[in-house]
C-alpha positions in Angstrom: 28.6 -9.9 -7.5 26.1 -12.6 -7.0 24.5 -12.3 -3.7 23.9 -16.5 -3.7 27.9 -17.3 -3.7 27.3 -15.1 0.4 24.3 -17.8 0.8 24.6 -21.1 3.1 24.2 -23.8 0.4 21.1 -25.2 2.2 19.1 -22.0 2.0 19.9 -21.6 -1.3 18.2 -24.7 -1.9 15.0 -23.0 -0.2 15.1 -19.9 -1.3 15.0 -21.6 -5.1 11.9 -23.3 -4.3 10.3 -19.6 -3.5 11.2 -18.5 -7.0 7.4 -18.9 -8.7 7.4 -17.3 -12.0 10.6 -15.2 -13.9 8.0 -13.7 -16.2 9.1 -10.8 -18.7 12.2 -9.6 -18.1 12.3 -7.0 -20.3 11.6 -3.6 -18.5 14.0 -5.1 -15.7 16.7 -5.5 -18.7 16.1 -1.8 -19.1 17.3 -1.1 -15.8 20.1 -3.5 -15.3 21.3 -1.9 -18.0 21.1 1.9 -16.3 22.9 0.3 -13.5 25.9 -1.4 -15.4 26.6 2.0 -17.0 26.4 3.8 -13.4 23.3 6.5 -14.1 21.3 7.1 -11.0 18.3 4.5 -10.6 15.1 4.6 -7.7 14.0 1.5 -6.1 10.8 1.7 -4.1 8.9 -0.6 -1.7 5.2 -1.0 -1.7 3.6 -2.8 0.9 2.5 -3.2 4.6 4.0 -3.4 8.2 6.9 -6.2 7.4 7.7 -3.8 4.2 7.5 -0.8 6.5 10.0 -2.8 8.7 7.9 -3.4 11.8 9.5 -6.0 14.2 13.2 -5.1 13.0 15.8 -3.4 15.3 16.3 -0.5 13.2 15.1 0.7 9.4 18.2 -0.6 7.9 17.1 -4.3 8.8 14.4 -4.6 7.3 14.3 -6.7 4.0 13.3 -3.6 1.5 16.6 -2.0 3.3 18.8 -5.8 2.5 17.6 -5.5 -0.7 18.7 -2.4 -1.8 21.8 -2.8 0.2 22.3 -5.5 -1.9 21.6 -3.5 -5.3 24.6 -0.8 -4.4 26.6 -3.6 -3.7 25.9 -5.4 -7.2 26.4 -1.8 -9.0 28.3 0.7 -7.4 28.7 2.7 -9.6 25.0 3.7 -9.7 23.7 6.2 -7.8 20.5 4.1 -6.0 18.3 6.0 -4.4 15.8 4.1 -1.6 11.8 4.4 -1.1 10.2 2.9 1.4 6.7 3.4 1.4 5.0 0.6 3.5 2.6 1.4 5.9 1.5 -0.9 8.8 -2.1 -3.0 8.6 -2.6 -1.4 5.0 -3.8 -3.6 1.9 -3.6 -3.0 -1.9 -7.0 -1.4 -1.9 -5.1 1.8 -0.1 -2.3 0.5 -1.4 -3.3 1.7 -5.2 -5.3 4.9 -3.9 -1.9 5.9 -2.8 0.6 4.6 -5.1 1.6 7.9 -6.9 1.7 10.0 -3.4 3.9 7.8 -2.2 5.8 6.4 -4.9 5.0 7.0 -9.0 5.5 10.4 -8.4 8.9 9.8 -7.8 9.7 8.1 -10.7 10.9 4.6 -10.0 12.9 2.3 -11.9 12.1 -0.4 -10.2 8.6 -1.2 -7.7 8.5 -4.3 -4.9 4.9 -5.1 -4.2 3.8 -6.9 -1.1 0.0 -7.3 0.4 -0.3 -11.2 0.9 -1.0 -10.9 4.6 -3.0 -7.4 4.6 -5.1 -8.5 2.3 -8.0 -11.5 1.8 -7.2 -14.4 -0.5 -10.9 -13.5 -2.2 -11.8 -11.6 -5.6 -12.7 -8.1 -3.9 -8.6 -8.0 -3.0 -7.3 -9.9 -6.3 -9.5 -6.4 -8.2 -7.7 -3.8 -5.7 -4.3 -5.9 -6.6 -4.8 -6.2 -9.6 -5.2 -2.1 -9.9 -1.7 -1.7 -7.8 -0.5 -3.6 -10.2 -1.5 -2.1 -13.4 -0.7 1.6 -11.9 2.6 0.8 -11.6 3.1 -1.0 -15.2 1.3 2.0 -16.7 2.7 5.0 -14.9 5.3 7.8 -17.2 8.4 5.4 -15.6 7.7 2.4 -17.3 9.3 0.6 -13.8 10.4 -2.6 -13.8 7.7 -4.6 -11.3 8.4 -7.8 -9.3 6.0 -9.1 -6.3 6.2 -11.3 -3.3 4.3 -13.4 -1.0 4.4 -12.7 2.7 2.7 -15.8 4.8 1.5 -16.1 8.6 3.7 -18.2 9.9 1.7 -20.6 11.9 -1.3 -21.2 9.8 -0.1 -20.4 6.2 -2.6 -18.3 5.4 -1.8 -15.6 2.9 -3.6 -14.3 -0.4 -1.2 -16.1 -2.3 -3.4 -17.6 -4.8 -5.3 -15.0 -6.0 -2.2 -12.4 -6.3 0.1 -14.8 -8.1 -3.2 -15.5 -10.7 -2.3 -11.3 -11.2 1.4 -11.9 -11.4 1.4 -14.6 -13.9 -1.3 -12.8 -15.9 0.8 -9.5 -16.3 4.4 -12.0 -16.5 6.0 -10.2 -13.4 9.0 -12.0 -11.5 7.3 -13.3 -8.0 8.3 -15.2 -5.1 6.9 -16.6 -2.0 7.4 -17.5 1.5 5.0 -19.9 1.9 7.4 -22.1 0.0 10.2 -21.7 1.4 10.6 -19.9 5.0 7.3 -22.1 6.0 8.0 -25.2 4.3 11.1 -25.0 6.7 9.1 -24.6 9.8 6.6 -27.4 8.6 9.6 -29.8 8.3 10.9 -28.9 11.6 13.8 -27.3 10.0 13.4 -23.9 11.2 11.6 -22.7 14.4 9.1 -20.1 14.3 10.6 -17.8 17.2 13.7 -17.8 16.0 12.6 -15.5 13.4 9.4 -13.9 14.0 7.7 -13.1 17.8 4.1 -12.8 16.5 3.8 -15.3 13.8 3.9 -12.9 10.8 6.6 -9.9 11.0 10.0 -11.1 10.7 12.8 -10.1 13.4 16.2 -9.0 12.2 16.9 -12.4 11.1 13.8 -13.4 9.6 14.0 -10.1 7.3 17.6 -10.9 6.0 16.6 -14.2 5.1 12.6 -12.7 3.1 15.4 -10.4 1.2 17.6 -13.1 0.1 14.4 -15.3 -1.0 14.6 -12.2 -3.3 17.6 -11.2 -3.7 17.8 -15.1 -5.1 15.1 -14.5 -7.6 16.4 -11.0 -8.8 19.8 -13.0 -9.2 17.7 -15.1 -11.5 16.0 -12.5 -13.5 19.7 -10.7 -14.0 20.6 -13.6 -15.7 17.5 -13.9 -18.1 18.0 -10.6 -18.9 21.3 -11.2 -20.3 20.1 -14.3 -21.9 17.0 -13.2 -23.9 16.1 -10.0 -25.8 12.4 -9.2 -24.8 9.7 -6.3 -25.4 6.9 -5.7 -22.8 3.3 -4.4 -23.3 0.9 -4.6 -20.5 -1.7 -6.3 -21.0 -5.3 -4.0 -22.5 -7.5 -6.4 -21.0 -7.9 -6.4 -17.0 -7.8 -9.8 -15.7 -11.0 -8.4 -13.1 -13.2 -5.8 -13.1 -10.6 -3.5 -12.5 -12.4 -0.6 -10.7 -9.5 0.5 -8.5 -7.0 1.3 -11.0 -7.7 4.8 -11.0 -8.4 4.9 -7.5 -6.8 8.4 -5.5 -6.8 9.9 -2.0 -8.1 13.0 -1.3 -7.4 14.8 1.9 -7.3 18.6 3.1 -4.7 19.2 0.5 -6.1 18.1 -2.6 -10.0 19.4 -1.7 -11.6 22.6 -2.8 -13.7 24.4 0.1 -17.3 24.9 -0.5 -17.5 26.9 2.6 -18.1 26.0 6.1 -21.3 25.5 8.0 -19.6 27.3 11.0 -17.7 29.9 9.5 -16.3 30.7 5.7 -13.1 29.1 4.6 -11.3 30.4 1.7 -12.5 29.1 -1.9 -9.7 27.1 -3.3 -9.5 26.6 -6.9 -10.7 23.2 -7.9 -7.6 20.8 -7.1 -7.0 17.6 -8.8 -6.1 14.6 -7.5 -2.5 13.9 -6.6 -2.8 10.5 -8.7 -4.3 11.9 -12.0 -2.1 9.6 -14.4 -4.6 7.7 -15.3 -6.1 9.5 -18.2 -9.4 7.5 -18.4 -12.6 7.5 -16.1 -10.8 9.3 -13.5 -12.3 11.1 -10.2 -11.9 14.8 -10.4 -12.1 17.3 -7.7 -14.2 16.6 -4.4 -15.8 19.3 -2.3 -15.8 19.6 1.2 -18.0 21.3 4.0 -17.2 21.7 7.4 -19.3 21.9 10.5 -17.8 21.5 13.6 -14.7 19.6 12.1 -11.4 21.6 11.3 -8.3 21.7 9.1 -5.6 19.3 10.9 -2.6 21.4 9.8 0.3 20.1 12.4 3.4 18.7 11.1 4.2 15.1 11.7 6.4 14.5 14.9 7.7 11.4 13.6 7.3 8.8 11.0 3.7 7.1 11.9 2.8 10.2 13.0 3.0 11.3 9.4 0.1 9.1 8.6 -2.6 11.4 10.5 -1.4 14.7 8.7 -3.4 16.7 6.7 -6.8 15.1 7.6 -9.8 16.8 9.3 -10.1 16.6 13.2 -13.1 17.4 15.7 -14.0 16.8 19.4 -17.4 18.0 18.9 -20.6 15.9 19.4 -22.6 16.2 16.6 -19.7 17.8 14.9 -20.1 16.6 10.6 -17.8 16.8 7.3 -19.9 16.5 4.3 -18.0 15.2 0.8 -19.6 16.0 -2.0 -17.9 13.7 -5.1 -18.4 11.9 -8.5 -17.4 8.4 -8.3 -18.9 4.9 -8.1 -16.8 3.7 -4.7 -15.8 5.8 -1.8 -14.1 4.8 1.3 -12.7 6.4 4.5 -9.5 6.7 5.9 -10.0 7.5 9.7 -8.0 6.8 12.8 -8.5 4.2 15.7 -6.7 5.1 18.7 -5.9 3.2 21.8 -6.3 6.3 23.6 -9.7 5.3 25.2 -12.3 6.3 25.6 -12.9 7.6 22.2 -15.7 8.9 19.4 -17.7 7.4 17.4 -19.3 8.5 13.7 -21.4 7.1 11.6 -20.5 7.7 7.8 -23.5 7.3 5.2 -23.7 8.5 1.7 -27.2 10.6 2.1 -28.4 11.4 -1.6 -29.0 7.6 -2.8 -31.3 5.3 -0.7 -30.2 2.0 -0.1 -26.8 2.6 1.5 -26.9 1.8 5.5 -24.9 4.0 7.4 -21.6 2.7 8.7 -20.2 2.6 11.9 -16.6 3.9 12.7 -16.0 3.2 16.4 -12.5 5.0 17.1 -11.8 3.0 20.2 -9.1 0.5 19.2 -8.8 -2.5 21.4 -5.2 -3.5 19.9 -2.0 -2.3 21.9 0.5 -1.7 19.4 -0.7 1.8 18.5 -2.9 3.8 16.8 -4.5 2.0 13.4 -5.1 4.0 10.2 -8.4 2.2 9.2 -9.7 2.0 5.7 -13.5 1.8 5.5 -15.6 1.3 2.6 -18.7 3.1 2.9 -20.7 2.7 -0.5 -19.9 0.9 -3.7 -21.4 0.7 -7.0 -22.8 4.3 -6.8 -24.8 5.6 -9.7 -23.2 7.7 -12.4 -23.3 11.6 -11.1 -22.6 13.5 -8.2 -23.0 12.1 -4.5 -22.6 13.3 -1.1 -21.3 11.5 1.5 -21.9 13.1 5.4 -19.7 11.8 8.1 -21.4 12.5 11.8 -19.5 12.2 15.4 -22.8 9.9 17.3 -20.9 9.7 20.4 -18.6 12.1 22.2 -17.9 10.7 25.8 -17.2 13.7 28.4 -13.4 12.0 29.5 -12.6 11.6 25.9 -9.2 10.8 25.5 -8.5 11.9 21.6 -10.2 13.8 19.0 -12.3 12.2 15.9 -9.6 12.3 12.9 -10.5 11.6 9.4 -6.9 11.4 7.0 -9.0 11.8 3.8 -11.6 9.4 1.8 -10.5 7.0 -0.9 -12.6 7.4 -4.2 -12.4 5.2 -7.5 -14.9 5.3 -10.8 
């Protein structure tokens, strides 16, 4: 069944002009196959808010949801099974520290990636792309990869440019809507609240017609597939620096204990990171001590709140975590709540002079929610062993939430 015959013929006019590069096709022949003979196939969805479905009715309107929708009904006789890993106001530099959590470890056939709008159209986010990207084409699945372009709908602005530059380099299929959903508004052919309240996350409507600008190009790489006999090797040159690839996420599962400046915690055998795949130059174990901050051990109460699990909480002034690590860049993952007034801390790394400390205010001044923030604290670190203290500076007496820190981000 070819999705485009269910398409209005003028949108299928648009949705071609979003079609930006078919690339390889070869992995994706690989699968096709798998799901013409009916053996069980995973489809996953990396990416931010619009892939987590923010905006839509329910989680079966969102476009990651149309698109697989579509895949059962192109091959029913596979077994498809559905990942959808987005995460609101996340880019690609989380976006790779967390990629085998939340989605190589299951063992996909195919990946969507999507960051456009999370991230900025400048090198620093075309190098954490670029690592997404190269994770994915080199984990044990061998998936099948294709990317698109999200766009803000009322000034255009996405980082476009410098992720397609990726997805030509590594010949993955991509699409954008910046040619064809805003074109449409540009011309006056489609209004911008009929399909998104906020200029940027698409409504029920909007995300039905973001999966059929794909749904049009994954028509399109079908077809090449059938057409041409192709082999695949990723490319052994980055097209950056590439310092992210190996990037991983530690939190209060994956740390060994050192001990507590309050009290002892039980020694835990040095734990590896969760996103070891990458055989090369990779960040081994990190080791934590505790003074005044504790073990968040609650179980998520519902899907954000599965975010701020497994992290390290306080509501003491003065309170400090101290991570002691061997890699080159290290960032925080911390939350910022609208529950005001809350903490502040000051993260610094405090064996190397040079780095400033830096500033994590919790007090978020957004109303949607609660933000999981991504901070970097030090870069370009010198080879060894580095410690990196994290301080609560302010506690205010009618505090409304606690301090919470979901882990720290390292890369060599």
């Amino acid at each position: 069944m070819d999705r485009r015959g269910n398409m209005d013929e003028n949108f299928r006019e648009i949705a071609e002009r979003g079609v930006i590069n078919i690339g390889n096709t070869a992995r994706f022949g690989e699968k096709f196959r798998k799901l013409e003979k009916g053996e069980p196939v995973t489809i996953a969805f990396l990416g931010g808010s619009i892939t987590q479905g923010s905006v839509a009715s329910d989680s079966t309107k969102c476009y990651a949801y149309n698109v697989y929708s579509w895949l059962k009904e192109k091959f029913p006789k596979s077994d498809i099974t559905y990942i959808n890993a987005g995460i609101g106001a996340t880019d690609s530099r989380y976006g790779v520290a967390r990629a085998v959590r939340d989605v190589l470890s299951k063992k996909p056939d195919i990946v969507s990636i999507e960051f456009a709008v999370n991230d900025v159209n400048e090198d620093f986010c075309q190098e954490t792309f670029e690592g997404c990207v190269r994770k994915i084409l080199n984990s044990e699945s061998k998936p099948a990869l294709y990317m698109f372009d999200n766009v803000m709908y009322d000034t255009g602005y996405s980082a476009e440019e410098k992720h397609n530059a990726v997805g030509m380099y590594y010949s993955i299929p991509i699409c954008s809507m910046k040619s064809t959903l805003y074109a449409e508004v540009l011309k006056g052919n489609l209004k911008r609240e009929d399909f998104t309240p906020d200029n940027l996350h698409p409504n029920d409507y909007g995300h039905r017609m973001v999966a059929d600008v794909i749904i049009n190009l994954l028509e399109h790489v079908y077809e090449q597939c059938h057409a041409n006999e192709m082999s695949y090797l990723v490319p052994s040159v980055p097209l950056t620096k590439n310092r992210f690839e190996n990037a991983c996420v530690f939190n209060n599962d994956n740390v060994a204990y050192e001990g507590s400046f309050d009290k002892e915690l039980p020694k835990i055998s040095e734990i590896q990171a969760e996103s070891m795949t990458v055989k090369e130059h990779v960040p081994g174990s990190v080791n934590v001590r505790l003074s005044g901050f504790e073990r968040d051990t609650h179980k998520p109460a519902g899907d954000w709140d599965r975010h701020f699990t497994k992290g390290f909480t306080t509501t003491q002034k003065d309170a400090y975590i101290q991570f002691e690590f061997e890699a080159s860049q290290v960032g925080v993952l911390w939350r910022r709540t609208i529950n005001k007034p809350a903490p502040v801390a000051e993260a610094e790394i405090i064996d190397v002079d040079g780095f400033k400390p830096v500033k994590l205010d919790a007090n978020f001044e957004e109303t949607w929610g609660d933000k999981l923030e991504l901070t970097k604290v030090a870069e370009n670190l010198p080879a060894g062993k580095h410690t990196m203290r994290i301080r609560i500076v302010d506690m205010p007496e009618d505090s409304k939430s606690d301090f919470y820190i979901a882990g720290i981000t390292l890369a060599k």
